[in-house]
FIBATOR-736118 format. One record per residue (C-alpha): residue number from 0; x negated, y, z. Coordinates in Angstrom, 1 decimal. Layout:
! FIBATOR-736118
ATOM pos      X      Y      Z
ATOM NUM      X      Y      Z
...
END
This chain:
! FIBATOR-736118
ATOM pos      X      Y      Z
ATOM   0    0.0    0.0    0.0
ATOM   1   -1.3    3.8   -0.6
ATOM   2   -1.2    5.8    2.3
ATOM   3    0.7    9.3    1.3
ATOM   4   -0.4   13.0    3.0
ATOM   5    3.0   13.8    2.2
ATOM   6    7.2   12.8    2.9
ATOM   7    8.8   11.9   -0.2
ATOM   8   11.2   13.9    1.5
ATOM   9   12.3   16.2    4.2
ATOM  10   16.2   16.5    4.8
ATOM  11   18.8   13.6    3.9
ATOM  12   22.7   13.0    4.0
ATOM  13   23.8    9.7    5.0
ATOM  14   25.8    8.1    2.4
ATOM  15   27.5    4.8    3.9
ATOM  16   26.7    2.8    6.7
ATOM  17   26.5   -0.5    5.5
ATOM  18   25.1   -2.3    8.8
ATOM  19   24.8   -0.8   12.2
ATOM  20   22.5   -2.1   15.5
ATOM  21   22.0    0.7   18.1
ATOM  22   21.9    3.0   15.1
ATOM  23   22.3    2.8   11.4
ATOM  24   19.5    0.3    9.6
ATOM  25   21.0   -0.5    6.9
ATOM  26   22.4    2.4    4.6
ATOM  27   22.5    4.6    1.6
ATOM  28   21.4    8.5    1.6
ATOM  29   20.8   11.2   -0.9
ATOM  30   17.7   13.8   -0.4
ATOM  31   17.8   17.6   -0.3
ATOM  32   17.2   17.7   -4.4
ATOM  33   20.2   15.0   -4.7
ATOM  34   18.0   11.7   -5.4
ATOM  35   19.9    8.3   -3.8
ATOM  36   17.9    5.8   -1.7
ATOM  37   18.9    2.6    0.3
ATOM  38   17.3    3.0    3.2
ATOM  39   16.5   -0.8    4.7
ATOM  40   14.7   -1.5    8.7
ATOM  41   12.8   -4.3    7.4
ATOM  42   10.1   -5.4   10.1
ATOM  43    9.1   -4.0   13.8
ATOM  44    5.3   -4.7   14.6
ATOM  45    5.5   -5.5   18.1
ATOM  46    1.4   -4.6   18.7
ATOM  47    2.0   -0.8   17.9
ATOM  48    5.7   -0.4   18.7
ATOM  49    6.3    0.9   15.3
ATOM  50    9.6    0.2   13.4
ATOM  51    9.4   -0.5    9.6
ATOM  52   11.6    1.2    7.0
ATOM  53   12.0    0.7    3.2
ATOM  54   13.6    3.2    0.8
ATOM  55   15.2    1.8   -2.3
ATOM  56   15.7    4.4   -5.1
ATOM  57   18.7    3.5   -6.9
ATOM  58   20.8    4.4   -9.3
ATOM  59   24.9    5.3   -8.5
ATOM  60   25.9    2.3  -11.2
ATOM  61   23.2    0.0   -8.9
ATOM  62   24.7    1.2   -5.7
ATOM  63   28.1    0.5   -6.8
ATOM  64   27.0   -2.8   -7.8
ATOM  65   25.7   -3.4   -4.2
ATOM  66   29.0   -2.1   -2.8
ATOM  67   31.4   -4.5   -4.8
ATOM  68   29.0   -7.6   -3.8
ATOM  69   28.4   -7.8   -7.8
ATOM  70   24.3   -7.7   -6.7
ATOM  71   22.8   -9.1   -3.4
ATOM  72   20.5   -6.8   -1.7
ATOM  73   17.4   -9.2   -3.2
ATOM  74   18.8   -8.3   -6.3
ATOM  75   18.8   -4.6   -5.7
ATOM  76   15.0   -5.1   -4.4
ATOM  77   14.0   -6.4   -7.7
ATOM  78   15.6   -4.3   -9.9
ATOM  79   14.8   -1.0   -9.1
ATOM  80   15.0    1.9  -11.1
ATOM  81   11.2    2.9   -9.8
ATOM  82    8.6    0.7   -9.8
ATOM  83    7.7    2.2   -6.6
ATOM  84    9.1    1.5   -2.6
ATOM  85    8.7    3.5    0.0
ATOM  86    7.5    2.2    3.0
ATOM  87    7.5    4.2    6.5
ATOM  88    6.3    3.2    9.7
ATOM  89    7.6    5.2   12.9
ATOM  90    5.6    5.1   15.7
ATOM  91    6.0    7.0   18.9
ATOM  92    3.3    9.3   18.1
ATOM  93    4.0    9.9   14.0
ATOM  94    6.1    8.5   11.0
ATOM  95    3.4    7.5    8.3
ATOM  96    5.1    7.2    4.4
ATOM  97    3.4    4.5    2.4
ATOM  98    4.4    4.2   -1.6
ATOM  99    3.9    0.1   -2.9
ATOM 100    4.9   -1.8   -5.8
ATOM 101    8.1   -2.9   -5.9
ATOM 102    6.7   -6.2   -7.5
ATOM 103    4.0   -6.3   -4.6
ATOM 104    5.9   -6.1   -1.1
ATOM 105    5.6   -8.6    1.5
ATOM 106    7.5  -11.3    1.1
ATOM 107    8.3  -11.2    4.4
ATOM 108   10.3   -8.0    4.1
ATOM 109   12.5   -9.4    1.8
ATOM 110   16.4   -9.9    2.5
ATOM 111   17.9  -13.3    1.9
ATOM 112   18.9  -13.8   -1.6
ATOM 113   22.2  -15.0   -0.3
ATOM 114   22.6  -11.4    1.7
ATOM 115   25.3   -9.0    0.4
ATOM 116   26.2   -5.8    1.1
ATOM 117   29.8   -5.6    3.9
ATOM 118   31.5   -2.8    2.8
ATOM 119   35.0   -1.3    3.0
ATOM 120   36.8   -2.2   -0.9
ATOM 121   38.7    1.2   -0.4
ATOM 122   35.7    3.7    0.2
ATOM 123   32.8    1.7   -2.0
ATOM 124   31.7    3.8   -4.6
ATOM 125   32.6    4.0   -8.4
ATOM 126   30.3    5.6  -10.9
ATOM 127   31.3    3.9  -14.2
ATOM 128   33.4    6.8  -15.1
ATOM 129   30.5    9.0  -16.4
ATOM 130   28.5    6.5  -18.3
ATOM 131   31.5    4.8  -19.7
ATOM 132   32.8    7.9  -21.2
ATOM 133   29.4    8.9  -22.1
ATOM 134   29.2    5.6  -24.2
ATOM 135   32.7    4.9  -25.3
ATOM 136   33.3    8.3  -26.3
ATOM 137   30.3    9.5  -27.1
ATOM 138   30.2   12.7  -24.9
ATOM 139   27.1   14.7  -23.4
ATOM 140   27.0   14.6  -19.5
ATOM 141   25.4   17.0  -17.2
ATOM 142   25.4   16.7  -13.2
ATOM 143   24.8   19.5  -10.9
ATOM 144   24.3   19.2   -7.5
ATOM 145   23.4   21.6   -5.3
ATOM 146   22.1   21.9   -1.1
ATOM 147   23.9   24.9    0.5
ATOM 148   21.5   27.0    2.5
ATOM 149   23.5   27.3    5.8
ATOM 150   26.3   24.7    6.1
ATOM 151   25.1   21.1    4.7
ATOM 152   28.6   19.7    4.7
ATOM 153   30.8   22.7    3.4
ATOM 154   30.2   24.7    0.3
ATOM 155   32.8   27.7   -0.5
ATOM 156   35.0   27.5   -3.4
ATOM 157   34.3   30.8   -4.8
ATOM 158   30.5   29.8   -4.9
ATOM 159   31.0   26.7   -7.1
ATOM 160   33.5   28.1   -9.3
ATOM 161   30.8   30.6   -9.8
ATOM 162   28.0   28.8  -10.1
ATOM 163   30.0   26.1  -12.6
ATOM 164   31.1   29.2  -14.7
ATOM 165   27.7   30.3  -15.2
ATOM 166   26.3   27.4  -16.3
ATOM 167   28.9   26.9  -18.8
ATOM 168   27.8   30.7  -20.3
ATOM 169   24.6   29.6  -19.8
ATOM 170   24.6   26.9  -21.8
ATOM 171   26.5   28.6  -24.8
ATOM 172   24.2   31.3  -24.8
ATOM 173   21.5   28.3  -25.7
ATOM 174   23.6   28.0  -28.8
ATOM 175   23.2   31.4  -30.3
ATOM 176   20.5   33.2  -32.3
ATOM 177   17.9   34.8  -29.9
ATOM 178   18.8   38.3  -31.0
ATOM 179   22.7   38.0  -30.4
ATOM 180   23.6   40.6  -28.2
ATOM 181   26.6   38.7  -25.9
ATOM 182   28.6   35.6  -26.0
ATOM 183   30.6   35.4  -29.3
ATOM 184   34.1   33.4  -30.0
ATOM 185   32.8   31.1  -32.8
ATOM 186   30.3   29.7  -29.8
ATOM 187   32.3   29.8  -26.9
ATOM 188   35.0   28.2  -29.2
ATOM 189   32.1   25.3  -29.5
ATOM 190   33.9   22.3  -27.9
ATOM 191   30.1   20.1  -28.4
ATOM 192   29.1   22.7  -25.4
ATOM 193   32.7   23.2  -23.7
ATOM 194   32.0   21.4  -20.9
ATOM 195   35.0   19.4  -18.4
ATOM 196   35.1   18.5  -14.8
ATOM 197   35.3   15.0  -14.7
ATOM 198   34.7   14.4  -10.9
ATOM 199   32.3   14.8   -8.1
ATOM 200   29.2   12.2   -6.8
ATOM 201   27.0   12.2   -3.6
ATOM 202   24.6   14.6   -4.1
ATOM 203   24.6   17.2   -1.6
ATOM 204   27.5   18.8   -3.6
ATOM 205   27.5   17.1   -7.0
ATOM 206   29.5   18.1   -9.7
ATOM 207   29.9   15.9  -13.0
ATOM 208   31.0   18.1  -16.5
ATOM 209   31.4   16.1  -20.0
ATOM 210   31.5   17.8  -23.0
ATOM 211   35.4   18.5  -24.3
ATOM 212   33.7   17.1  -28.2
ATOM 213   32.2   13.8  -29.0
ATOM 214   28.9   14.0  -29.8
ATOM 215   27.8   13.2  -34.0
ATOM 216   24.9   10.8  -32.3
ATOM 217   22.4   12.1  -35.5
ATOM 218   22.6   15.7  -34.9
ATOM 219   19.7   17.0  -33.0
ATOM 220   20.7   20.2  -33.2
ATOM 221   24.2   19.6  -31.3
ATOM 222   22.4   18.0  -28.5
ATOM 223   19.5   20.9  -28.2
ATOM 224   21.4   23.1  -26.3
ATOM 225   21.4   20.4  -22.8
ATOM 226   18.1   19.2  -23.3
ATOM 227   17.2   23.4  -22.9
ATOM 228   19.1   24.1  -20.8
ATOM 229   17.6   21.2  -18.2
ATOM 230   13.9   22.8  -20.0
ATOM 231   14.5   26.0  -18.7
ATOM 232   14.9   25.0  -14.8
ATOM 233   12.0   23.1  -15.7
ATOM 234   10.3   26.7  -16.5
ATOM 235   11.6   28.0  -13.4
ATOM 236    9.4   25.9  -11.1
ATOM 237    6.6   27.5  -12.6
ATOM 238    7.3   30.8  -10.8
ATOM 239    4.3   33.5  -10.3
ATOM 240    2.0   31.2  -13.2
ATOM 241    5.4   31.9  -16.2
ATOM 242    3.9   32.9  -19.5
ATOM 243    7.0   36.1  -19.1
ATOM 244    6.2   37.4  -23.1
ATOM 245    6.3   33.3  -24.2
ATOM 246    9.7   33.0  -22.4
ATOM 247   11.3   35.9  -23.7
ATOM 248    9.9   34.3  -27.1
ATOM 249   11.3   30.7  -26.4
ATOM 250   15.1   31.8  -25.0
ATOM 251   16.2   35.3  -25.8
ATOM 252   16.9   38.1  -23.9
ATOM 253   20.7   36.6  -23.9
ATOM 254   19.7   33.4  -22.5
ATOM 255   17.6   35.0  -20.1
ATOM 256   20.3   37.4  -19.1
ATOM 257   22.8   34.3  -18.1
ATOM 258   19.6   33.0  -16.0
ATOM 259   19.4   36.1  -14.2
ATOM 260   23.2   36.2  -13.6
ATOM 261   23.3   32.6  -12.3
ATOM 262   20.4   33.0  -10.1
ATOM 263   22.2   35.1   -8.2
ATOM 264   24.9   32.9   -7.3
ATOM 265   21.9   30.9   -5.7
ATOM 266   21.2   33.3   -3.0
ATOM 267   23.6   30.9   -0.8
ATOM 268   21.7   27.6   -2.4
ATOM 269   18.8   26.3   -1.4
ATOM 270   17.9   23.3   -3.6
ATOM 271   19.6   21.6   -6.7
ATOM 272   19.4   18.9   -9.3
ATOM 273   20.5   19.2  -13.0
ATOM 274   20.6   16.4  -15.3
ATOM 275   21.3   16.1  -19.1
ATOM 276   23.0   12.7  -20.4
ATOM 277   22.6   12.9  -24.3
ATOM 278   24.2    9.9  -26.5
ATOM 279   22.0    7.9  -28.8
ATOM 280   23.2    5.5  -31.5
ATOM 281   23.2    1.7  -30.5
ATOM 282   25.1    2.7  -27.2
ATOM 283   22.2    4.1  -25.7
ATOM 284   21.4    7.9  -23.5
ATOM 285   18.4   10.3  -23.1
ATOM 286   18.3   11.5  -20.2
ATOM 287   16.5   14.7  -19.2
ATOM 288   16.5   16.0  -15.5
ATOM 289   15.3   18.6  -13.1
ATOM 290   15.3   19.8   -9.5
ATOM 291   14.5   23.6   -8.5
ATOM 292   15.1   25.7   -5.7
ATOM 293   16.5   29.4   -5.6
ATOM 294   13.5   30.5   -4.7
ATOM 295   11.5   29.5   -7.9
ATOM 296   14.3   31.1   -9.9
ATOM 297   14.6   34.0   -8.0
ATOM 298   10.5   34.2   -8.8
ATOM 299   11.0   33.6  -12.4
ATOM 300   13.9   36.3  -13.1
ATOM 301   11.6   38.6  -11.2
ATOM 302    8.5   37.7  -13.2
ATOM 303   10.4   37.9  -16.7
ATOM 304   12.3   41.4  -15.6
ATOM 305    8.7   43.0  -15.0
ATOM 306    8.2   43.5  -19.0
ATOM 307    8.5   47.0  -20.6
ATOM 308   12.5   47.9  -20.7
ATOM 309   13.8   47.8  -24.1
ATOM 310   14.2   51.7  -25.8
ATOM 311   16.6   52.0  -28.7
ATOM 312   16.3   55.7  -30.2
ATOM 313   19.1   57.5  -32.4
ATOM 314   19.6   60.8  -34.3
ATOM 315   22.3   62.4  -35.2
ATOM 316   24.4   65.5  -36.1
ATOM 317   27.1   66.8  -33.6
ATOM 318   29.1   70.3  -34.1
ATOM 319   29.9   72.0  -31.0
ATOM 320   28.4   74.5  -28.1
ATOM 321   25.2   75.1  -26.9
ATOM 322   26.3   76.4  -23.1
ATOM 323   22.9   76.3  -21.4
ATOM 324   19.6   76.8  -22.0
ATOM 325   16.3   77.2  -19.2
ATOM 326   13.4   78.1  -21.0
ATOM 327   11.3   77.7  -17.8
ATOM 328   12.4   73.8  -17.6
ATOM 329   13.3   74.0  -21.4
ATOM 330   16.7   72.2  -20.6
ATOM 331   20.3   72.7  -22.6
ATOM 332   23.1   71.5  -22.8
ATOM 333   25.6   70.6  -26.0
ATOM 334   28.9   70.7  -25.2
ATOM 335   31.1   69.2  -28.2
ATOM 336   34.5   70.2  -29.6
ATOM 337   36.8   68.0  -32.2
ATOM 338   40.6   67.8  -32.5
ATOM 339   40.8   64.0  -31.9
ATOM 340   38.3   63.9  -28.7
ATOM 341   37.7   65.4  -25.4
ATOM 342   34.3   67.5  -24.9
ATOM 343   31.4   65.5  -24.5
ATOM 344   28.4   67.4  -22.7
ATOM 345   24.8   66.3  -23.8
ATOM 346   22.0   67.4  -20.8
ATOM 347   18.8   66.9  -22.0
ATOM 348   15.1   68.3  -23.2
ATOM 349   15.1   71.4  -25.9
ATOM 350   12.6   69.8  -28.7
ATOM 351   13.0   72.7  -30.9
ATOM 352   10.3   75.2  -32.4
ATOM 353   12.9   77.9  -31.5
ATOM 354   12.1   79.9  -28.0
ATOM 355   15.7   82.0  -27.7
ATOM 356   18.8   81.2  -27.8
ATOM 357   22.0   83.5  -27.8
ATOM 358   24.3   81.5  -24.9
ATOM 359   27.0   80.4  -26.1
ATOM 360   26.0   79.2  -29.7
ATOM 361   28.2   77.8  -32.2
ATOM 362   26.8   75.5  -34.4
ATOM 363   25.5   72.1  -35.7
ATOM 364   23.3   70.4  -33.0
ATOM 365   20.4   67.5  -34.2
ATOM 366   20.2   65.4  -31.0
ATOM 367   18.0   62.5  -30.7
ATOM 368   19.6   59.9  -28.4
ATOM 369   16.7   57.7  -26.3
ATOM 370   18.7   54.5  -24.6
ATOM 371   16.3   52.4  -21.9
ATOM 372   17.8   49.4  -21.6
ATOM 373   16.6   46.7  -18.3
ATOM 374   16.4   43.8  -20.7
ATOM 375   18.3   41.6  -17.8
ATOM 376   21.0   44.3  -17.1
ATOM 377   20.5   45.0  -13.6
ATOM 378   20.9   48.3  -13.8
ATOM 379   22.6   50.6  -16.0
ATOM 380   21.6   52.2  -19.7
ATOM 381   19.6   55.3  -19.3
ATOM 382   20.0   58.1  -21.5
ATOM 383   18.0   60.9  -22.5
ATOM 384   18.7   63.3  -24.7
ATOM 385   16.3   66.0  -27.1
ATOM 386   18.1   68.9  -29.0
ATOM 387   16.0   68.9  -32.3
ATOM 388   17.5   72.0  -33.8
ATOM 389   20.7   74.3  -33.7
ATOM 390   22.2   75.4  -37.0
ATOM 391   24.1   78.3  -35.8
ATOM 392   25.4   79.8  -39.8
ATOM 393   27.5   76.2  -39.8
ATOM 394   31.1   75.8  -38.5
ATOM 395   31.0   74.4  -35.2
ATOM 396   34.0   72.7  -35.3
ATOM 397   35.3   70.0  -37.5
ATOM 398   38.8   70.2  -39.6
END
């Protein structure tokens, strides 16, 4: 066995309680990311006082398995999704975490192959319904879990609603052309990326979305969107070390604006999983998967919104009233006059080679609008304006 310098992990929810002496030592749990383990008290060496635990990582279709005495626990032991078993030894001093080969653990820690799991019919678990509509029909999958930052057990509707709401503009946004502005219909309309709740699993709080379309199996393109949108929590776990100007590059401004948005639904979140189930021809599934905390994405927004603002510039021609001018601060202001609109006042810098003005002046204004735009909309537009010249021998108004 390799000794680890580590815990494969910190916090856990119980799952079921499948056998019970003094306390639980036989039972299922899910970590702080959402991963599923059998936990299993397999030995106590008597020398050291120290009890001996194994943790199975299973799948939910393997668990269910276990639960409807389909598999035996032997079974379970040697079909593992991981090669690899933890092992952990409590003492009374310190719990040491070991990681061995599934194929190489004492024999002696093994279950009976005639053991099966005792559990309640009514509350074992049922996973099928994902894969089997995933293969039957041919539907993408994602699951979302999430680990609330103050209470473990309760997570407000408003939050998941949120949260689930942002994702699905999230991935849309994946769809479109990098330079698209906002969402538009012929996307959102997109029922390959219209995604469905179709239940909930153990996993903190895990969520489980299929797409509304069947997938066409051969189009790569269709199934891009999940496998990026799993890519870019990947990219989030990279925090302080992000390439910002390569992001921007990869996803879009849009995309990136959806990112921001949801990260701040995480503020009450303090973990998650996401994971992408794409169908294959021949009945089979890619699957693509992540963890991340708030904190990484929180880093990541912050990293990516440090870039130069975006500055759009605009000239045009505007009839109407120059009301003010300072030629100490050299500021005006424009105030325009039409039949079909109410005045609009424009404040800004006099650019002009004039130095005098009569106040008020009629006449036909050349303003050149500056918009600076935060790329993640965080704040509002800013706009500046320059008065370029002042035509005063034109009619200020128009007919």
């Amino acid at each position: 066995m390799e000794k680890l310098n580590f815990k494969p992990f910190n916090k856990i929810n119980i799952f079921h309680v499948y056998d019970y002496y003094d306390e639980p030592i036989l039972y299922s749990f899910t970590t702080e990311i959402g991963s599923l383990f059998v936990a299993n008290f397999i030995d106590y060496e008597e020398k050291d006082d120290t009890d001996v635990w194994a943790y199975l990582p299973v799948s939910y279709e393997e668990l269910s398995k276990l639960e409807h005495k389909q598999i035996s626990l032997l079974d379970l032991y040697r079909n593992l999704i991981s090669e690899v078993i933890y092992i952990e030894k409590q003492g009374e001093s310190k719990d040491v975490f070991y990681a061995e080969s599934s194929k190489a653990i004492n024999p002696q820690w093994l279950p009976d192959k005639d053991y099966y799991v005792s559990y309640k019919e009514s509350l074992a678990i049922d996973d099928t319904t994902i894969y089997d509509n995933t293969y039957t029909e041919n539907r993408y999958g994602l699951d979302f879990s999430i680990q609330p930052l103050h209470d473990k057990h309760e997570v407000s509707v408003d939050l998941l609603a949120d949260i689930l709401l942002k994702i699905q503009n999230l991935l849309v946004a994946l769809t479109q052309p990098k330079d698209t502005k906002k969402l538009l219909k012929e996307y959102i309309n997109n029922k390959a990326t219209q995604l469905q709740f179709v239940g909930t699993y153990a996993g903190s709080f895990g969520t489980r979305l299929l797409s509304n379309g069947v997938s066409s199996l051969i189009n790569d393109d269709e199934a891009l969107p999940y496998e990026k949108l799993v890519e870019l929590f990947q990219e989030t776990q990279s925090g302080e070390n992000i390439d910002a100007d390569f992001i921007v590059k990869k996803y879009g401004w849009l995309v990136l604006d959806h990112m921001s948005k949801l990260s701040k639904s995480f503020k009450g979140v303090e973990t998650g999983k996401i994971t992408a189930k794409i169908p294959k021809p021949g009945n089979k599934i890619k699957i693509v998967k992540s963890t991340f905390t708030s904190k990484s994405i929180g880093t990541f927004i912050n990293k990516v919104g440090e870039l130069p603002p975006n500055v759009d510039e605009e000239t045009f021609e505007i009839p109407g009233t120059l009301t003010r001018y300072d030629s100490k601060s050299e500021s005006f202001s424009f105030t325009t006059k039409t039949n079909d609109k109410k005045d609009e006042i424009y404040n800004g810098v006099v650019k002009t080679n004039a130095k005098k003005f009569t106040i008020p002046s009629d006449g036909i204004a050349t303003i050149k609008e500056i918009k600076t735009s935060d790329n993640l909309r965080r704040v509002e537009d800013k706009y500046e304006y320059e008065l370029l010249s002042l035509e005063t021998n034109k009619k200020a108004y128009l007919e």
